[in-house]
C-alpha positions as CSV (number, residue, x, y, z in Angstrom):
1,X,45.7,138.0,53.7
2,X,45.4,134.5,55.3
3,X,43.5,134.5,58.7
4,X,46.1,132.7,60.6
5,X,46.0,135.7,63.1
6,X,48.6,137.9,64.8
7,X,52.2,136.1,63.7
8,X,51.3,136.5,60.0
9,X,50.4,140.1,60.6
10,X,53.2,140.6,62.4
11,X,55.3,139.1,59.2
12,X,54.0,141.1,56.7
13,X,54.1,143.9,58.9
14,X,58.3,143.1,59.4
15,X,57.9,142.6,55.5
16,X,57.1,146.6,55.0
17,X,59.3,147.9,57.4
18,X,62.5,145.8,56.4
19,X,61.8,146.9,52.5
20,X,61.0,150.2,53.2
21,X,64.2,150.9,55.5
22,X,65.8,148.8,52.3
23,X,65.0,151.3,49.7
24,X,65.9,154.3,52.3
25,X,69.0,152.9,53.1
26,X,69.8,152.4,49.6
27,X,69.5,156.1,48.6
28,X,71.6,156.9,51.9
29,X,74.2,154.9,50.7
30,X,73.9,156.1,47.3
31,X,74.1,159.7,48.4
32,X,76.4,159.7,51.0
33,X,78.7,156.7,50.8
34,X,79.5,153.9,52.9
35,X,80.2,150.3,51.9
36,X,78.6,149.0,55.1
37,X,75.0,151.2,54.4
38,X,74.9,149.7,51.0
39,X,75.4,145.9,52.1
40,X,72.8,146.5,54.9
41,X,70.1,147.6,52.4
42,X,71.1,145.1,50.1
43,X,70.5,142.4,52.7
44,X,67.1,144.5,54.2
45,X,66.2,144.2,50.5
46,X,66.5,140.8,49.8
47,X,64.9,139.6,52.6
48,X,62.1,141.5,53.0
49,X,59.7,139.5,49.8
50,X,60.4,136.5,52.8
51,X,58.7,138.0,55.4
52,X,56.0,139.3,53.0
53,X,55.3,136.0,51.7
54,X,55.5,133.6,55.1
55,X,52.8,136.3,56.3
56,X,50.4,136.0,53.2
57,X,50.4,132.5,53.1
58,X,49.8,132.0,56.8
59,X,52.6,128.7,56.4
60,X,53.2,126.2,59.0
61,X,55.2,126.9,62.7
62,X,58.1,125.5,61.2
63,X,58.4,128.2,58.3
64,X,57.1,131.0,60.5
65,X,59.6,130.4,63.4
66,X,62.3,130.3,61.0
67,X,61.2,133.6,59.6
68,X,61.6,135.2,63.0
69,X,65.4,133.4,63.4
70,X,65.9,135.5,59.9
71,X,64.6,138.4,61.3
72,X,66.6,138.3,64.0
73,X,69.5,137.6,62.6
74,X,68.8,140.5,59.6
75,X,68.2,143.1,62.8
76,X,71.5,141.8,64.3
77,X,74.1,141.8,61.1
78,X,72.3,144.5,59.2
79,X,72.3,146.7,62.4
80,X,76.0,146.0,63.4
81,X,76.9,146.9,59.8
82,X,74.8,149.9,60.3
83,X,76.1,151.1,63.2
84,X,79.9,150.8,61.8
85,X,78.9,153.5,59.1
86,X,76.4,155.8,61.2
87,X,78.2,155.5,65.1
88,X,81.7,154.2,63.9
89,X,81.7,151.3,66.2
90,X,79.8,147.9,66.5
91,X,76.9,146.6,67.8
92,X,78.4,144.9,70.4
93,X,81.4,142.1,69.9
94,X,80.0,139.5,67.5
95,X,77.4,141.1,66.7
96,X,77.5,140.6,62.6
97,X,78.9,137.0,63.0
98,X,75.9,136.1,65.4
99,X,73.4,137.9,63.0
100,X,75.2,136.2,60.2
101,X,74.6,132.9,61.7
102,X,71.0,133.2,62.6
103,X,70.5,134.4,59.0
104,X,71.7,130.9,58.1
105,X,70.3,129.3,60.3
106,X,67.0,130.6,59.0
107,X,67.5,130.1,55.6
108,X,68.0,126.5,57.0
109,X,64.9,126.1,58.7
110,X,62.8,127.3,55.6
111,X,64.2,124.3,54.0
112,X,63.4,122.1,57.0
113,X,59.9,123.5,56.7
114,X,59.6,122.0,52.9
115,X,60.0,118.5,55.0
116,X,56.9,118.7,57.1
117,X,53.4,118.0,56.2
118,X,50.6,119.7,56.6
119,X,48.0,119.1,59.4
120,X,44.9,117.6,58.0
């Protein structure tokens, strides 16, 4: 692993847990329904080779603070969508759209990242 200290430990870190709740919530859903289980560990799924990678290759502040906008925004719509199935009610109001949007949002700034070169 890169030594560029506690954030990218932290990332790779976020990168086990969000897989690993992935796969689990993936056999939940396969074994005992619900629509919005499967489209959470779907989306824990897809985004957790992100947060493994930004964390192995120790990337610049630009990538790494728009991995933690994706994390947040995975925590938010994944755990609204979670809560539907599991509590039967939401997060809070908005929660999914909010989480949806920081999910863009972060998806957005790992492009910006491409546009900013490296310190010498």
């Amino acid at each position: 692993m890169n030594t560029a200290g506690p954030t990218s430990r932290l990332l790779v870190l976020a990168g086990g847990l969000v897989g690993a709740a992935g796969v689990a919530l993936s056999a939940a859903a396969a074994h005992r329904g619900g629509a919005f289980t499967g489209t959470a560990a779907s989306f824990l799924l897809m985004h957790a080779p992100v947060f493994l990678a930004v964390g192995l290759i120790g990337a610049n502040r630009v990538l790494r603070i728009a991995s933690f906008v994706l994390l947040a925004g995975l925590a938010l719509f994944a755990g609204d969508l979670l809560a539907r199935d599991f509590l039967g009610s939401r997060l809070f109001p908005m929660s999914a759209p909010i989480g949806g949007t920081l999910l863009i949002a972060g998806w957005l700034g790992i492009a910006l990242s491409a546009l900013v070169r490296p310190r010498p």
